[in-house]
N, CA, C and O atoms as a DFTB+ gen file, in Angstrom:
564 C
 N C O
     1  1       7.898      16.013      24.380
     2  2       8.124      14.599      24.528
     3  2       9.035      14.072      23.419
     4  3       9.912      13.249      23.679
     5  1       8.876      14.440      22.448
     6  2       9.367      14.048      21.106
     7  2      10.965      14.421      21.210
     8  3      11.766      13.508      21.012
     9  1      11.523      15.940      21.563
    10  2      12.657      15.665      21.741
    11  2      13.453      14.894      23.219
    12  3      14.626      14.522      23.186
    13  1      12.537      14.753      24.494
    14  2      12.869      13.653      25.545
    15  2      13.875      12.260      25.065
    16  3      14.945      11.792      25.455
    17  1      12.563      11.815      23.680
    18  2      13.371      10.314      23.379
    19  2      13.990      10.538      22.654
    20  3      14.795       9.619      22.497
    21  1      14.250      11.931      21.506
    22  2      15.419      11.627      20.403
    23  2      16.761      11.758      21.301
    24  3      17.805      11.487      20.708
    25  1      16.887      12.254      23.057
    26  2      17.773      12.344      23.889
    27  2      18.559      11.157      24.376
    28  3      19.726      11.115      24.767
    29  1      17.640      10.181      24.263
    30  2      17.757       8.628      24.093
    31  2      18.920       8.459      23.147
    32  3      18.865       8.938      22.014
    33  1      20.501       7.454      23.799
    34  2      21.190       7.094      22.615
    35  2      20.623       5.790      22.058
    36  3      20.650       4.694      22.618
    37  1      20.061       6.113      20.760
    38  2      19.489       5.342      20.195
    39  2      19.773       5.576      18.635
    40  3      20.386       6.619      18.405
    41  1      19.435       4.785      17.508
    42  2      19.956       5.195      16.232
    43  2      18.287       5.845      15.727
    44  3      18.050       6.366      14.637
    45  1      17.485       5.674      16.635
    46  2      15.918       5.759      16.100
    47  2      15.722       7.089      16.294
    48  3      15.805       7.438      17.471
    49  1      15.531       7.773      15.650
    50  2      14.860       9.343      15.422
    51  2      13.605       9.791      15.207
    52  3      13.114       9.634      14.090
    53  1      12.793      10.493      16.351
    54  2      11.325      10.857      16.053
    55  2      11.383      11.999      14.963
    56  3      12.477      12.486      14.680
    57  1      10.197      12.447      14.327
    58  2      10.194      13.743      13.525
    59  2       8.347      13.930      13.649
    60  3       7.408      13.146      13.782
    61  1       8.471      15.135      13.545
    62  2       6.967      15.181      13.010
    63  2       6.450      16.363      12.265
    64  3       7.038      17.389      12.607
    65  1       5.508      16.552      11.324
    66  2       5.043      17.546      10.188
    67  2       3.573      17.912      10.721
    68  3       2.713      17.032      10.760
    69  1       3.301      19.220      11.130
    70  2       2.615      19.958      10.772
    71  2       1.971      20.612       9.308
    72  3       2.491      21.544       8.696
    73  1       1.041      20.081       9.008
    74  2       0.680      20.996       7.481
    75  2      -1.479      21.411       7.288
    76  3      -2.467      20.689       7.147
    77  1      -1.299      22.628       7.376
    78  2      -2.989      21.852       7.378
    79  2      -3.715      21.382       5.786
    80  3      -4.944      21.381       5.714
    81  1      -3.131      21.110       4.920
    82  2      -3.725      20.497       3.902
    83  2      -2.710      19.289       3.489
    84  3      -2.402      19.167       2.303
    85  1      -2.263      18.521       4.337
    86  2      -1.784      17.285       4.244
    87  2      -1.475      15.990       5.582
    88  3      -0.996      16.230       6.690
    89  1      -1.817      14.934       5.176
    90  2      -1.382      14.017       6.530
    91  2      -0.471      12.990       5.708
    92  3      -0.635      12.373       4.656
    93  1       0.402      13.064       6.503
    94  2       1.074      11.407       6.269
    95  2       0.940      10.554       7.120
    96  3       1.219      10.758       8.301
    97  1       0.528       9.548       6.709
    98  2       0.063       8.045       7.883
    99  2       0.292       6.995       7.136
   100  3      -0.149       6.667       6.035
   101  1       1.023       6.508       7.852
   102  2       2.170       5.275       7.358
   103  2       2.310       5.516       5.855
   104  3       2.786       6.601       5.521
   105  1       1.946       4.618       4.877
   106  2       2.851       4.578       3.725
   107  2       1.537       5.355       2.517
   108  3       1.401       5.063       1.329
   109  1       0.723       6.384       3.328
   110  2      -0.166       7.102       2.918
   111  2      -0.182       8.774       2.621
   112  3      -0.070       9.403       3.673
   113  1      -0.230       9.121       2.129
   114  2      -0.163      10.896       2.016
   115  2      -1.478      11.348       1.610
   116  3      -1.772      11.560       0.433
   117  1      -2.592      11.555       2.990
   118  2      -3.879      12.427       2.542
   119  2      -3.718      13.368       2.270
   120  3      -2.892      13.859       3.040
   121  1      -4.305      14.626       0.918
   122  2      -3.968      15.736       0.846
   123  2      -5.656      16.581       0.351
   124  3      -6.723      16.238      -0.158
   125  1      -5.087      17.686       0.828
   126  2      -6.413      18.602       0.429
   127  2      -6.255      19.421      -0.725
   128  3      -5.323      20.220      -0.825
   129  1      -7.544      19.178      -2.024
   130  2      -7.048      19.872      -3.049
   131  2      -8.545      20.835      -3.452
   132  3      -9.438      20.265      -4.080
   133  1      -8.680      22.030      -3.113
   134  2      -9.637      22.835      -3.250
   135  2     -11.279      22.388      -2.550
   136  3     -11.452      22.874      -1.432
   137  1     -11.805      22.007      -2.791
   138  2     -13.295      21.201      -2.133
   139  2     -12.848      19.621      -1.889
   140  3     -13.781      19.089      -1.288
   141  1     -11.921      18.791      -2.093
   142  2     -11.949      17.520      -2.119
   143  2     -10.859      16.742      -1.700
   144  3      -9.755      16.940      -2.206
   145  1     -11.039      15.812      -0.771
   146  2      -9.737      14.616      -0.613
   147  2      -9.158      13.688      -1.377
   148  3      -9.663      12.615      -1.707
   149  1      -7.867      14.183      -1.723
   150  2      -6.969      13.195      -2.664
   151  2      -6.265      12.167      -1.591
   152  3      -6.337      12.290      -0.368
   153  1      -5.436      10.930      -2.437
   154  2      -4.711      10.590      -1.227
   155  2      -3.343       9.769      -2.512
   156  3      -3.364       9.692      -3.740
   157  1      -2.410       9.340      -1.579
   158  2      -1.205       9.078      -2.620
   159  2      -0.107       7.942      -1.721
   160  3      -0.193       7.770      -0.505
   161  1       0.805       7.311      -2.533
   162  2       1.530       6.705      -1.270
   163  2       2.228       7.844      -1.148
   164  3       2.181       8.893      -1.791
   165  1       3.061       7.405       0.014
   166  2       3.656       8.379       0.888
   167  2       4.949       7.714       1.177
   168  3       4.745       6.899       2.077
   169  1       6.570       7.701       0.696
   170  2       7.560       7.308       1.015
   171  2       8.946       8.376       1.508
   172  3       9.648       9.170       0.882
   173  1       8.909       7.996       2.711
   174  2      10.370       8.983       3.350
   175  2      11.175       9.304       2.722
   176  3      11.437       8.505       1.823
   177  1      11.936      10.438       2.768
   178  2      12.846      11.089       2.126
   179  2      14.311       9.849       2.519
   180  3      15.427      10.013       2.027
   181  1      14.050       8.956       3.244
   182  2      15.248       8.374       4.021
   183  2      14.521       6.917       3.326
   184  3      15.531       6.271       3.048
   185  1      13.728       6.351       3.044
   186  2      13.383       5.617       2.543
   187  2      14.066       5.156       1.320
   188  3      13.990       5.838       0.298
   189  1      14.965       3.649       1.356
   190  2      15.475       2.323       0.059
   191  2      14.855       1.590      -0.058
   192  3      14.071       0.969       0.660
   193  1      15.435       1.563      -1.956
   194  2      14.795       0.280      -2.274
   195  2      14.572      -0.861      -1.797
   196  3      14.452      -1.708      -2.682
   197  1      14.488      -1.160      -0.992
   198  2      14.835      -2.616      -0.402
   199  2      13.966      -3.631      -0.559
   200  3      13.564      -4.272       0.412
   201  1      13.563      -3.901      -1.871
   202  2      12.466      -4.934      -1.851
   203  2      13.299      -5.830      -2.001
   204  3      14.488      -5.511      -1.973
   205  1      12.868      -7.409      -2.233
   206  2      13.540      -8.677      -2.154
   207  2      13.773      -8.661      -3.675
   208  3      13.015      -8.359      -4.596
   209  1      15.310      -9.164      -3.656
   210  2      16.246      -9.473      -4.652
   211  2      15.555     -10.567      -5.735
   212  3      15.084     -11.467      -5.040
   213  1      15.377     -10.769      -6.764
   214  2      15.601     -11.241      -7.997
   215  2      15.916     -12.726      -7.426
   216  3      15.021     -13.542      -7.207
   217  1      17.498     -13.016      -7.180
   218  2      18.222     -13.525      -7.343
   219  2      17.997     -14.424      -5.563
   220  3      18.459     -15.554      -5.402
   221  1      17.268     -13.705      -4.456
   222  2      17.221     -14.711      -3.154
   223  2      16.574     -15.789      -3.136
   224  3      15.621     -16.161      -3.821
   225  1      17.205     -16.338      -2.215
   226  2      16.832     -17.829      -2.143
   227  2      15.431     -18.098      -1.173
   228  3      15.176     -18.944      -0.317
   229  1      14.698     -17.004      -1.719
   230  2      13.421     -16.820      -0.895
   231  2      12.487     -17.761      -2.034
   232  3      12.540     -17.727      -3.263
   233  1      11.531     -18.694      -1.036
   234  2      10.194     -19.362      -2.031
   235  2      10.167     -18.685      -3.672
   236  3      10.705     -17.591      -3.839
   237  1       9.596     -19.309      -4.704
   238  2       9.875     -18.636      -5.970
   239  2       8.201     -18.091      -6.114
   240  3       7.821     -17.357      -7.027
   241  1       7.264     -18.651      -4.948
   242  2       5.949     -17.961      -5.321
   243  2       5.853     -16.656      -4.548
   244  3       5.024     -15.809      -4.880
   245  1       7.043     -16.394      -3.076
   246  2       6.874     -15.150      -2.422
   247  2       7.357     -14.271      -3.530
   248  3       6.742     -13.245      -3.818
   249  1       8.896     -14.797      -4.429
   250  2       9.040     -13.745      -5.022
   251  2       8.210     -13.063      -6.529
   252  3       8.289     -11.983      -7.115
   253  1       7.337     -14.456      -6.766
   254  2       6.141     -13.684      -8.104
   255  2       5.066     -13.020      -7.333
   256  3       4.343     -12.271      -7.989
   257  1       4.772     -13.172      -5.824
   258  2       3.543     -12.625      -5.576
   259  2       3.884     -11.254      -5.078
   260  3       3.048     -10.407      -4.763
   261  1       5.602     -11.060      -5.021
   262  2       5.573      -9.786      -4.031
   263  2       5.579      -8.354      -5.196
   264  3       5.162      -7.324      -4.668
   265  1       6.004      -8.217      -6.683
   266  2       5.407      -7.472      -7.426
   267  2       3.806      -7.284      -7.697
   268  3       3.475      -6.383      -8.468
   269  1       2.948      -7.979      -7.182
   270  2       1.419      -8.123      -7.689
   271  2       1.480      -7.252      -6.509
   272  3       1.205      -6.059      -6.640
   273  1       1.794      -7.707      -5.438
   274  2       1.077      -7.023      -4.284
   275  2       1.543      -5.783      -4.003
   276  3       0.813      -4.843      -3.689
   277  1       2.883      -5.727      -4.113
   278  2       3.152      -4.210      -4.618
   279  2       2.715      -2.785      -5.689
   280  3       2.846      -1.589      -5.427
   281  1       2.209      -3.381      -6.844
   282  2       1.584      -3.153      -8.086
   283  2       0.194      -2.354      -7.115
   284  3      -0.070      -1.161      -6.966
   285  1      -0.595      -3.796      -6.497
   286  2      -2.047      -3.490      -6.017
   287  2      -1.641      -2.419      -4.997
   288  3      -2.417      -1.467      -5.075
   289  1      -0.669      -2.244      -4.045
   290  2      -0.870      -1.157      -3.092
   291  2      -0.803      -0.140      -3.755
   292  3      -1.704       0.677      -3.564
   293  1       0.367       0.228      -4.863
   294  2       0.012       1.589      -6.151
   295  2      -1.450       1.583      -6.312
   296  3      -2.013       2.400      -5.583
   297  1      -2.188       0.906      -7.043
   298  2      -3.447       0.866      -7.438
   299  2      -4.609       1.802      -6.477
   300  3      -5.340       2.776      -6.663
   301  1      -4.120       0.399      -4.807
   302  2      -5.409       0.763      -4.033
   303  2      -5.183       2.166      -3.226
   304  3      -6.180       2.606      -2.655
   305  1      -4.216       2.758      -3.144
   306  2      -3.452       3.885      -2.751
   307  2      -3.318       5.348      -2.949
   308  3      -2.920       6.169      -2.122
   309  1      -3.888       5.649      -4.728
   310  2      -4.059       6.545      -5.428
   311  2      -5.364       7.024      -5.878
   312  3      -6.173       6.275      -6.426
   313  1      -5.612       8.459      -5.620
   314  2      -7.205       8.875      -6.137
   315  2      -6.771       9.580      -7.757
   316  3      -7.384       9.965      -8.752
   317  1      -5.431       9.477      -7.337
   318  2      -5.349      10.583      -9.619
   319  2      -4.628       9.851     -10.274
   320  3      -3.434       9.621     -10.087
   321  1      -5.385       9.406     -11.156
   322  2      -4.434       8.325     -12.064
   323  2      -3.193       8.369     -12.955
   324  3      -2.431       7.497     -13.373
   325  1      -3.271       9.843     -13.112
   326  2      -1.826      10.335     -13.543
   327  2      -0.861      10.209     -11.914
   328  3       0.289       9.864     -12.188
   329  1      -1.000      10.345     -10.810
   330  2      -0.373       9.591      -9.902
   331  2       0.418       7.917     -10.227
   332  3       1.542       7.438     -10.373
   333  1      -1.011       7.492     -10.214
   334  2      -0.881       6.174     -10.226
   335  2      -0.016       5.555     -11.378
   336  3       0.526       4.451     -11.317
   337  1       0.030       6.326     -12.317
   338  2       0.978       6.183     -13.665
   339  2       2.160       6.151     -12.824
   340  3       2.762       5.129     -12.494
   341  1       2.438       7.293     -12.512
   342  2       3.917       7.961     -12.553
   343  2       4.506       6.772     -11.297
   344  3       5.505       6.112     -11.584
   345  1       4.065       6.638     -10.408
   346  2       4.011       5.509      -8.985
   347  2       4.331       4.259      -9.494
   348  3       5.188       3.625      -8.879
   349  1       3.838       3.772     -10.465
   350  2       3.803       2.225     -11.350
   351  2       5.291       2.616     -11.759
   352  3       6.105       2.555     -10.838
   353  1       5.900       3.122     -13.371
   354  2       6.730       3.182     -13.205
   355  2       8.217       3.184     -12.340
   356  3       9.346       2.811     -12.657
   357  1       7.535       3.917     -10.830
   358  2       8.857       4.097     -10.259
   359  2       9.077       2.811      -9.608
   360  3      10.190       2.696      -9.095
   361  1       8.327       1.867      -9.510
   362  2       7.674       0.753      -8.641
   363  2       8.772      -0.116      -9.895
   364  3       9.935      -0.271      -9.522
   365  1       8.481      -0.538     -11.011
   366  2       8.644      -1.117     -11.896
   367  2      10.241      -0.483     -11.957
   368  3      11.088      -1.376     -11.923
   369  1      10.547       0.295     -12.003
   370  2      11.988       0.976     -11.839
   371  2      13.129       0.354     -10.342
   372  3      14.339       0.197     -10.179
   373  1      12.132       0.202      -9.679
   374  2      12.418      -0.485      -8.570
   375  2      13.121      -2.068      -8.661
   376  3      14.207      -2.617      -8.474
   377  1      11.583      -2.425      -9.120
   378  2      11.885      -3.998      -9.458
   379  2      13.089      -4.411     -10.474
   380  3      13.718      -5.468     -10.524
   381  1      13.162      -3.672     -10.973
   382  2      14.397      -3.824     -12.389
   383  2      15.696      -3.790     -11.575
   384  3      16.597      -4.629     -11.615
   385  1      15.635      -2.604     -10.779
   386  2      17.086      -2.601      -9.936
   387  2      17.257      -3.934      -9.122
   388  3      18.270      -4.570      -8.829
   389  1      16.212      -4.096      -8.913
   390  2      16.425      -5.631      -7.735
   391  2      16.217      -7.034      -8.626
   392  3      15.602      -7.930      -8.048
   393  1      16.733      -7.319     -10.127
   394  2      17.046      -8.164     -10.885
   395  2      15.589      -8.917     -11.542
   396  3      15.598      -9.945     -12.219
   397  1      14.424      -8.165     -11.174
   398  2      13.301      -8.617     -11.425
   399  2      13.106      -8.080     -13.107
   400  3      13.171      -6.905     -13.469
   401  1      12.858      -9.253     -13.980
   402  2      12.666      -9.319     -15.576
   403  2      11.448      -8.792     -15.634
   404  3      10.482      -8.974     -14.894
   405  1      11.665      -7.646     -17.248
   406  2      10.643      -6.802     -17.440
   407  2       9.188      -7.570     -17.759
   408  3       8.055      -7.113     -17.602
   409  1       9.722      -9.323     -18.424
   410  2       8.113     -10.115     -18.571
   411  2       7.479     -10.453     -17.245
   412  3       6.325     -10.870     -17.147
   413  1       8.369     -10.233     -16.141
   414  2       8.030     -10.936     -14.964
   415  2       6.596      -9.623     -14.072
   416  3       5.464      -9.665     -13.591
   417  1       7.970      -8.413     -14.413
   418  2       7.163      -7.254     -14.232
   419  2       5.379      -7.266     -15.219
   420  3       4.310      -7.424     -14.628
   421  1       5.485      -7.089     -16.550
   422  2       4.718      -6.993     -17.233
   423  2       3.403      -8.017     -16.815
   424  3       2.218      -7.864     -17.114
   425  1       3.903      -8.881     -16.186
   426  2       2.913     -10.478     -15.873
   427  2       1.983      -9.732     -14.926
   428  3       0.766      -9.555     -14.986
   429  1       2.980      -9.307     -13.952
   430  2       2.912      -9.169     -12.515
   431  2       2.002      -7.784     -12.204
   432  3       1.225      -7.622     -11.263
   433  1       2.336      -6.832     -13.285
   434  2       1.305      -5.323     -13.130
   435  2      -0.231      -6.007     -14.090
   436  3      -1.242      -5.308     -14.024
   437  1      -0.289      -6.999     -14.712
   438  2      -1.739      -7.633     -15.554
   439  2      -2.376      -7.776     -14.478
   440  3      -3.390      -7.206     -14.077
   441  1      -1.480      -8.888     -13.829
   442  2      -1.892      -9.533     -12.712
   443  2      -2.868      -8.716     -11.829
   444  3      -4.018      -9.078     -11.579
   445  1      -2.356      -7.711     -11.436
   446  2      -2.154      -6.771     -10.377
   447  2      -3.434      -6.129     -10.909
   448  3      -4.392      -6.433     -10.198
   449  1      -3.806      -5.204     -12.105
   450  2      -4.945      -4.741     -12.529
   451  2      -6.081      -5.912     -12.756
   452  3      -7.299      -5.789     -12.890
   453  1      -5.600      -6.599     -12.753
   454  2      -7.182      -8.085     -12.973
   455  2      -7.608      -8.234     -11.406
   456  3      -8.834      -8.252     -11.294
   457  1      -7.085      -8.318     -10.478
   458  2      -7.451      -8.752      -9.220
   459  2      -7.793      -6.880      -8.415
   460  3      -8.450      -6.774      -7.379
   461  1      -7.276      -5.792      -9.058
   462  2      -8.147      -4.437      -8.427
   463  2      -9.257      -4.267      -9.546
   464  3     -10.367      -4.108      -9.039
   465  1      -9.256      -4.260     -10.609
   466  2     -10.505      -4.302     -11.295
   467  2     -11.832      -5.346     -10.688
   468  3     -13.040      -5.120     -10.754
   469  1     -11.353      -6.150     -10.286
   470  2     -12.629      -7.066      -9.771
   471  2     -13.086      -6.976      -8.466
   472  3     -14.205      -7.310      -8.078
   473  1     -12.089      -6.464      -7.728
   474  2     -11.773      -6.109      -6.470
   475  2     -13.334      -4.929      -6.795
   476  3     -14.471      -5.289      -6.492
   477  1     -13.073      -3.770      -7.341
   478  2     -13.773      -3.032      -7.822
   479  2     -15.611      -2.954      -8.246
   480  3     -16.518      -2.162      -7.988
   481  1     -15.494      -4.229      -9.007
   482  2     -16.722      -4.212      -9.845
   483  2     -17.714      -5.914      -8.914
   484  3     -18.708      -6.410      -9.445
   485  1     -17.166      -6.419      -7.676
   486  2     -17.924      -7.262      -7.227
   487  2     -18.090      -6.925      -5.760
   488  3     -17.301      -6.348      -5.012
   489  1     -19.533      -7.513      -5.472
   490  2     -19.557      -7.257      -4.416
   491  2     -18.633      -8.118      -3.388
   492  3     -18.125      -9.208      -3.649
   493  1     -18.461      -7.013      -1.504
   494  2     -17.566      -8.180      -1.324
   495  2     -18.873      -9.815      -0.790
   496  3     -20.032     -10.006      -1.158
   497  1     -18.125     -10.526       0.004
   498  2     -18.734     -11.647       0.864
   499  2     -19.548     -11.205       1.566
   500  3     -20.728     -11.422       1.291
   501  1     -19.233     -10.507       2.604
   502  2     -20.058      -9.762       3.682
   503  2     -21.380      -9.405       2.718
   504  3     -22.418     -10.027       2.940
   505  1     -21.358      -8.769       2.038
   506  2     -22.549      -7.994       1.542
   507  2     -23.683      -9.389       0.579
   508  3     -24.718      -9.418      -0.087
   509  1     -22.732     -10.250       1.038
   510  2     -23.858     -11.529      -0.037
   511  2     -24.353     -12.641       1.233
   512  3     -25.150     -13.579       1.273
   513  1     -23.370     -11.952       2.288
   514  2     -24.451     -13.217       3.309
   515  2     -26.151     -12.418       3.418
   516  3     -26.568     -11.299       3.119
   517  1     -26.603     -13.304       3.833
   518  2     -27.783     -12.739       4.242
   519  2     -27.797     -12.184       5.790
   520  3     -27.076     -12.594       6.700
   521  1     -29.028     -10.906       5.886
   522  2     -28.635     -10.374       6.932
   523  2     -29.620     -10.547       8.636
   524  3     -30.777     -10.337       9.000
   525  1     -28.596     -10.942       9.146
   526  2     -29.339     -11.552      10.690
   527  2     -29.423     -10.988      11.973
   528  3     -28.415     -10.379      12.330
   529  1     -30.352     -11.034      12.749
   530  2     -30.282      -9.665      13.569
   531  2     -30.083     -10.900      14.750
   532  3     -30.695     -11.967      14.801
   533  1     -28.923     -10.349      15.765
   534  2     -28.833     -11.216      16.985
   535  2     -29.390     -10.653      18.561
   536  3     -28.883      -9.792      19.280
   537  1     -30.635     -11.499      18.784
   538  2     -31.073     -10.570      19.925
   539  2     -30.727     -11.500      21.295
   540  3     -31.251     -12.612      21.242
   541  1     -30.136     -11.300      22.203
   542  2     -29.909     -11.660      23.528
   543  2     -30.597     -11.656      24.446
   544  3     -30.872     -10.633      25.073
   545  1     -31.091     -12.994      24.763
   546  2     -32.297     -13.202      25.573
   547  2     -31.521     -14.108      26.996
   548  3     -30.406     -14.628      26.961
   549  1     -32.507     -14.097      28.225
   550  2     -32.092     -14.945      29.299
   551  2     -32.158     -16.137      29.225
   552  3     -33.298     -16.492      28.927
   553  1     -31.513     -16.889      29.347
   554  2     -32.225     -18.462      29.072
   555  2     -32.540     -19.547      30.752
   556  3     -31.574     -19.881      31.439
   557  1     -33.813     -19.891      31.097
   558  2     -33.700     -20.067      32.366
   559  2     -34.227     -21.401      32.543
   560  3     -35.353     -21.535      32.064
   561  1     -33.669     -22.566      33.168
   562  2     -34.285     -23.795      33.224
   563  2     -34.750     -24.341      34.322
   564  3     -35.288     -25.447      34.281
């Protein structure tokens, strides 16, 4: 099937990887490392920088919130923290190319560890409602 539609003139190209100690799913890379599941982001070999410019005339809170939220997908994304090091940097390497200031960065990765640290250490909502059992009865008048 897969080569059917790359037969398609189209600029869109299917591919797909076989591996049995790895999956890629979307911007995820599960991997198998002796007894245990790691997991990592996962970016295409065909994959640009293309985050939003520094300098666009996009809202000025899309462009402070879109390093935090970038920062947090590194964070929530990685099981080895020497990963998660090396990932931050390239992230932050990123942002620099696209005119984003290193205090803006520096704000923006605080930011980013204050809201997964708590993320972390509280419970969520769900788990503080109280819990209600719904039973479905006939109702007949």
């Amino acid at each position: 099937m897969m080569d059917d539609l790359n037969q398609i003139n189209s600029p869109v190209r299917f591919s797909h990887c076989c591996d049995a100690n790895k999956i890629e799913f979307l911007d995820v890379l599960i991997y198998r490392m002796h007894n245990s599941i790691g997991y990592t982001l996962y970016r295409k070999t065909s994959d640009r920088n293309t985050l939003l410019h520094a300098t666009s005339f996009h809202p000025g809170a899309l462009k402070r919130s879109l390093p935090i939220s970038q920062f947090l997908r590194v964070l929530r994304n990685n099981s080895d923290p020497d990963n998660t090091k090396a990932q931050i940097m390239v992230m932050q390497r990123a942002f620099r190319d696209r005119g984003y200031s290193n205090y803006t960065l520096k704000r923006s990765l605080d930011r980013a560890y204050d809201i997964y640290n708590k993320s972390c250490t509280t419970t969520t909502m769900l788990s503080q409602q109280p819990m209600r059992i719904t039973v479905p009865l006939l109702y007949h008048t």
